[in-house]
C-alpha positions in Angstrom: 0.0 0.0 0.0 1.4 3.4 -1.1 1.1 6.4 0.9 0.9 9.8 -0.1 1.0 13.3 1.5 0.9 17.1 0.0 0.6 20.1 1.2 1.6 23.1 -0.9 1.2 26.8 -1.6 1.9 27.0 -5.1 -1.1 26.4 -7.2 1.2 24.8 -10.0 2.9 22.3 -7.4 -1.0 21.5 -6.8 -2.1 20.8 -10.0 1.1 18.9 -10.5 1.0 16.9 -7.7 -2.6 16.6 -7.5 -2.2 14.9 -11.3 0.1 12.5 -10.2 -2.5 11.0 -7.7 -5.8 11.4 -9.6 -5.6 12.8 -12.9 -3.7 15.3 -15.2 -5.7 18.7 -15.0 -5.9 22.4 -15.7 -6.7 24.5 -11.9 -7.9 28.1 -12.0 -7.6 29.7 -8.8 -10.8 32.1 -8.6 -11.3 33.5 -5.1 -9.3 33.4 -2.0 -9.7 35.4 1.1 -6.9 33.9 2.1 -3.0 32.8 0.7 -3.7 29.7 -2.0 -3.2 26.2 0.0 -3.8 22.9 -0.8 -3.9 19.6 0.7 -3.4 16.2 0.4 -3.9 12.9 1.9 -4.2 10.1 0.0 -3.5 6.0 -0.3 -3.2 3.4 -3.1 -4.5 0.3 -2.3 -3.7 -1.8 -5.8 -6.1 -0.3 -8.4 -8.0 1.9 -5.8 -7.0 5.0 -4.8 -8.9 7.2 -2.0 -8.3 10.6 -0.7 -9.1 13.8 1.0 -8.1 17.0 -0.8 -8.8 20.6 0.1 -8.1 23.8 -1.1 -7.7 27.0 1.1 -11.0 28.7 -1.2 -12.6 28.4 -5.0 -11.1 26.6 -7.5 -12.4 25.3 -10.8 -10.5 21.9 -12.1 -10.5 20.3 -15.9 -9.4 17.5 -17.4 -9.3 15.5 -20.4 -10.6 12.2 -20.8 -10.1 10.5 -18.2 -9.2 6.9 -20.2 -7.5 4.7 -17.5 -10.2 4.7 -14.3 -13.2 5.6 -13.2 -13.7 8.4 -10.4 -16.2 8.6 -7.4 -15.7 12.6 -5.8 -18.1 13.1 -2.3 -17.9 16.7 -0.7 -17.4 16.5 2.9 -18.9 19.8 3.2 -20.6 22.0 0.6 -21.1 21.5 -2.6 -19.1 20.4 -5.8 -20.6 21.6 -9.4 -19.5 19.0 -11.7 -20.0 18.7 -15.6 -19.2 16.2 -17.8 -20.5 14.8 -21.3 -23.2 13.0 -19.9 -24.7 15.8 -17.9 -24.6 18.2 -14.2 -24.5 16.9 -11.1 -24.5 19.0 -7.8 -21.9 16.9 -5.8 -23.0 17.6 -1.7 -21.9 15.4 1.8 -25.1 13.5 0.5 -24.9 13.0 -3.4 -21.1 12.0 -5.1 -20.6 12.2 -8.3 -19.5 9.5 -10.9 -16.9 10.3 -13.8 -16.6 7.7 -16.3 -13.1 7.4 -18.5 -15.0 8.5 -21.7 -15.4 11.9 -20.7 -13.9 15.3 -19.9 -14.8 16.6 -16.7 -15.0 20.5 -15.0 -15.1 20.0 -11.1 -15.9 23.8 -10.0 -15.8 24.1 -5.8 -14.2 24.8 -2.4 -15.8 28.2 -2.1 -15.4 28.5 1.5 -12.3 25.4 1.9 -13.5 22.2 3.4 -11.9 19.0 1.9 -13.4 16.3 -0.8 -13.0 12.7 -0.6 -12.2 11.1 -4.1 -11.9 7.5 -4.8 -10.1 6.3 -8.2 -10.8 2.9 -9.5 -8.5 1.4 -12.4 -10.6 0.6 -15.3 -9.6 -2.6 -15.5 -10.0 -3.6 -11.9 -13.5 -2.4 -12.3 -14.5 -3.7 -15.8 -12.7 -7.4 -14.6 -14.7 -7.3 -11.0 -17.7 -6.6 -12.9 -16.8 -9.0 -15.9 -16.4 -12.1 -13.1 -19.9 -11.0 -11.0 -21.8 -10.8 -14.4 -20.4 -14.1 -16.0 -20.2 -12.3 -19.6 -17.1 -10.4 -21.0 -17.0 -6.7 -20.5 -15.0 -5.2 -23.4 -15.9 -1.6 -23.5 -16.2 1.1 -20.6 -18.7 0.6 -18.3 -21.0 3.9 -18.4 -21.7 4.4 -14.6 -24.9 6.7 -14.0 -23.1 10.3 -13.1 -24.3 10.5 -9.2 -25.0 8.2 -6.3 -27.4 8.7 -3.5 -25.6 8.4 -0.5 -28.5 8.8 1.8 -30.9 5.7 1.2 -30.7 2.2 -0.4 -27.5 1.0 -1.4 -26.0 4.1 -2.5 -26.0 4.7 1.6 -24.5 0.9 2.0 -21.8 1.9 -0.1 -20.9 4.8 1.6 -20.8 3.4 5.1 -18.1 1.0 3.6 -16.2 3.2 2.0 -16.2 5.6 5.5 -13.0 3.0 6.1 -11.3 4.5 3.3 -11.5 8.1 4.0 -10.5 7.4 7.9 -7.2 5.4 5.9 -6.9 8.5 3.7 -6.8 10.5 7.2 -4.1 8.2 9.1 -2.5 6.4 6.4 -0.7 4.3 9.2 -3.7 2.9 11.5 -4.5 -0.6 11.7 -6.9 -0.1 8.6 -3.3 0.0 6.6 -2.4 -3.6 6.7 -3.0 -5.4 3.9 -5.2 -8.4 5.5 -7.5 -5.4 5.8 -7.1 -2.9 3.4 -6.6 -5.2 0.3 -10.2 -6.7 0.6 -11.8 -3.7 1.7 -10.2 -2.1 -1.2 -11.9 -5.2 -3.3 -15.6 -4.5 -1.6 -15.6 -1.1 -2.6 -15.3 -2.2 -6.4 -17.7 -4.5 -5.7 -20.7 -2.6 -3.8 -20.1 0.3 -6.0 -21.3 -2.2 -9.0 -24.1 -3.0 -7.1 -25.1 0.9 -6.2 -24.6 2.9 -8.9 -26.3 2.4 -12.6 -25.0 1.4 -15.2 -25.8 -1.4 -18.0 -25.7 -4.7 -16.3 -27.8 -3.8 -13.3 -30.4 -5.6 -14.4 -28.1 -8.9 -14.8 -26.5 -8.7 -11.5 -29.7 -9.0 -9.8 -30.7 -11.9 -12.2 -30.4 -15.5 -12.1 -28.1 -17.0 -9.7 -25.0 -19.2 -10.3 -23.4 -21.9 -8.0 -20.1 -23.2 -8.0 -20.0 -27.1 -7.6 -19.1 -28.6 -4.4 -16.0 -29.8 -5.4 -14.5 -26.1 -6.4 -16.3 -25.0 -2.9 -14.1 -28.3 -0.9 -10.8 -26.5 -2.6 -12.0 -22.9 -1.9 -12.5 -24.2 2.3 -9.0 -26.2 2.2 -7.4 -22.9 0.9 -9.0 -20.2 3.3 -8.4 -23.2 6.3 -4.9 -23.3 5.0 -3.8 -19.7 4.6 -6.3 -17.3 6.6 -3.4 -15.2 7.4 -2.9 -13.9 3.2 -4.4 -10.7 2.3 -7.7 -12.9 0.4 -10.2 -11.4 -1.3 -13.2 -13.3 -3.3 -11.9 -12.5 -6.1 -8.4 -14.3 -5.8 -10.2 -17.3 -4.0 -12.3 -17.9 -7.5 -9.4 -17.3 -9.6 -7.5 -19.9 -7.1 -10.3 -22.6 -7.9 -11.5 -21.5 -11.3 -15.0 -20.1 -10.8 -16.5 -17.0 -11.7 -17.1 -14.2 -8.0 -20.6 -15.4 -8.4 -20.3 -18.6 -8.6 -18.0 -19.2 -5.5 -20.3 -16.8 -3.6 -23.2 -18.6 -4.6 -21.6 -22.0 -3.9 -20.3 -20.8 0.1 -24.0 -20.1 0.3 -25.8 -22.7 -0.7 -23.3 -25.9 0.3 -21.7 -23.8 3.5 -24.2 -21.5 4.9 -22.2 -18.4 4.7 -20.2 -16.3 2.0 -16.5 -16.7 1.7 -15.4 -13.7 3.3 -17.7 -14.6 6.2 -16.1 -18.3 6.7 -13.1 -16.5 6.2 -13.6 -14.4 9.2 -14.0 -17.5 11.4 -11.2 -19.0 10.5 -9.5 -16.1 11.5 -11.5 -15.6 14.7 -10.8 -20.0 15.1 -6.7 -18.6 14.8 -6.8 -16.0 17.2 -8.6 -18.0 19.7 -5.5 -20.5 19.2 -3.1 -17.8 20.0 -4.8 -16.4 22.9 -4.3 -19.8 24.5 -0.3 -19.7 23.9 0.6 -16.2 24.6 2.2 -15.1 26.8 0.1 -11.9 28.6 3.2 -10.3 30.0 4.5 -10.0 26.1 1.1 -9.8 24.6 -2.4 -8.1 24.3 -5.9 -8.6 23.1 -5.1 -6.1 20.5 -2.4 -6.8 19.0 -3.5 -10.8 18.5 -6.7 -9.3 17.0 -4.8 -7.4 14.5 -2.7 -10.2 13.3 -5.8 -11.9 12.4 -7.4 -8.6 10.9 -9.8 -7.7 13.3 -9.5 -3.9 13.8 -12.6 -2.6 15.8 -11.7 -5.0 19.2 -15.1 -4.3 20.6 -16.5 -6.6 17.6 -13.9 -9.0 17.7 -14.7 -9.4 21.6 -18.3 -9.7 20.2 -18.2 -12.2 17.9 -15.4 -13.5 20.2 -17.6 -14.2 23.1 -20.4 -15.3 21.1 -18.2 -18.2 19.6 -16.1 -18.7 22.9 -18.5 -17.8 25.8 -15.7 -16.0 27.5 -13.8 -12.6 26.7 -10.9 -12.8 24.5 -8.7 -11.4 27.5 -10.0 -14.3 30.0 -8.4 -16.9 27.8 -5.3 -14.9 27.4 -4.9 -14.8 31.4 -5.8 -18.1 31.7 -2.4 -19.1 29.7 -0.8 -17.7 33.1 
């Protein structure tokens, strides 16, 4: 995982270095009250990249095509006038707005400051993730509907997921930053976006249903039992047994009970158990066993913990006194 951090007075450092995280781009200062500033914080997660950029007052952005991803911009405060070849959106805290690589785009904002949160996606990640949950090829760009609810339905799903990126893009160094976490959460953003926003195969992701066959779900179970600690996301676990996303999700379901990721999380919750019965609790904590097994918020780990164990996490690691 990359990190990156700007902050700069000069509005053609910003455009430069701004360029080098999102897009190349023309920035016209228009009004400031106050001496031009802008800021950066940002991290690249594979083919994702999220973060929070401000500017000290009103700027107005263009670009060309975009041609190699697809963007998702949310204001954190106020309002974002976007245009594109495909129509106006009014970007606010509640409504993002979509870019497509097809298009130019004019991003006009930051009247009083305040900071944006803007999420990148490769096209090819997206276009491949989709591609695998659709079971047909996907050759051409994907045209994603220009805005997304935030505030209802799945648009607000989405969002509440993605909230985990823009508190990476904050501290690029929390727990959230190693890569048993960030690499699928960085997957599930790709994912639930597909599933929120329009776009062409709506209609077929919410179709028929596909199941892998037992014998591709047995390999899936020995490989998630064999290496829970590897960054795994559904995606590489179906490439690892040769079935479509769908399919393997489908097939967790119907011959497991529970998605991968889910069984995958039990595992995990099965390892730490194991390790809170060896360690040592003068040389260990709670925490820090969690987070080897990807469990960041501890309050849900102790959760689920108890729920599985009848006990708190920290009673079995004393016990090992």
């Amino acid at each position: 995982m990359g990190t990156i951090r700007i902050t700069t007075n000069d509005p053609d450092e910003a455009r430069i270095r701004g360029g080098e995280v999102y897009f190349p781009h023309r920035l016209a200062v228009l009004h400031h009250s106050a001496p031009f500033h802008m800021a950066l914080s940002a991290v690249e997660i594979g083919s994702v990249s999220a973060g929070l950029i401000s500017y000290s007052g009103e700027v107005r952005i263009t670009t060309d095509e975009l041609e190699t991803a697809y963007q998702v911009n949310v204001p954190m405060s106020g309002s974002l006038h976007t245009r594109t070849a495909y129509g106006e959106v009014f970007a606010t805290p509640g409504l993002a707005a979509v870019y497509n690589p097809d298009s130019p785009a004019l991003l006009h904002g930051w009247v009083d400051g305040g900071s944006l949160f803007g999420l990148k996606v490769e096209r090819a990640a997206l276009e491949s993730q989709l591609a695998d949950l659709v079971d047909v090829p996907v050759r051409t760009a994907v045209r994603l509907g220009g805005a997304l609810d935030l505030r209802r339905g799945p648009g607000r799903q989405w969002w509440t997921l993605v909230r985990s990126l823009v508190e990476l893009a904050r501290d690029p160094s929390g727990p959230l930053s190693m890569p048993i976490i960030a690499r699928p959460l960085a997957q599930s953003v790709i994912t639930a976006l597909l599933y929120a926003v329009d776009h062409p195969y709506r209609d077929r992701l919410a179709g028929a249903r596909y199941g892998a066959a037992p014998a591709a779900i047995r390999r899936a179970v020995e490989t998630l039992e064999d290496e829970p600690e590897l960054p795994w996301t559904a995606a590489d676990v179906a490439k690892r047994v040769g079935v479509s996303i769908r399919s393997l999700q489908e097939g967790f379901v119907r011959h497991i009970g529970q998605p991968p990721m889910t069984y995958l999380r039990t595992v995990r919750l099965r390892r730490a158990h194991v390790d809170l019965q060896a360690a040592d609790p003068a040389r260990h904590t709670v925490a820090q066993i969690a987070g080897r097994w990807g469990f960041v918020h501890l309050g849900r780990f102790a959760a689920a913990y108890r729920q599985r164990y009848g006990e708190a996490p920290s009673a079995t690691l004393y016990r090992s006194m």
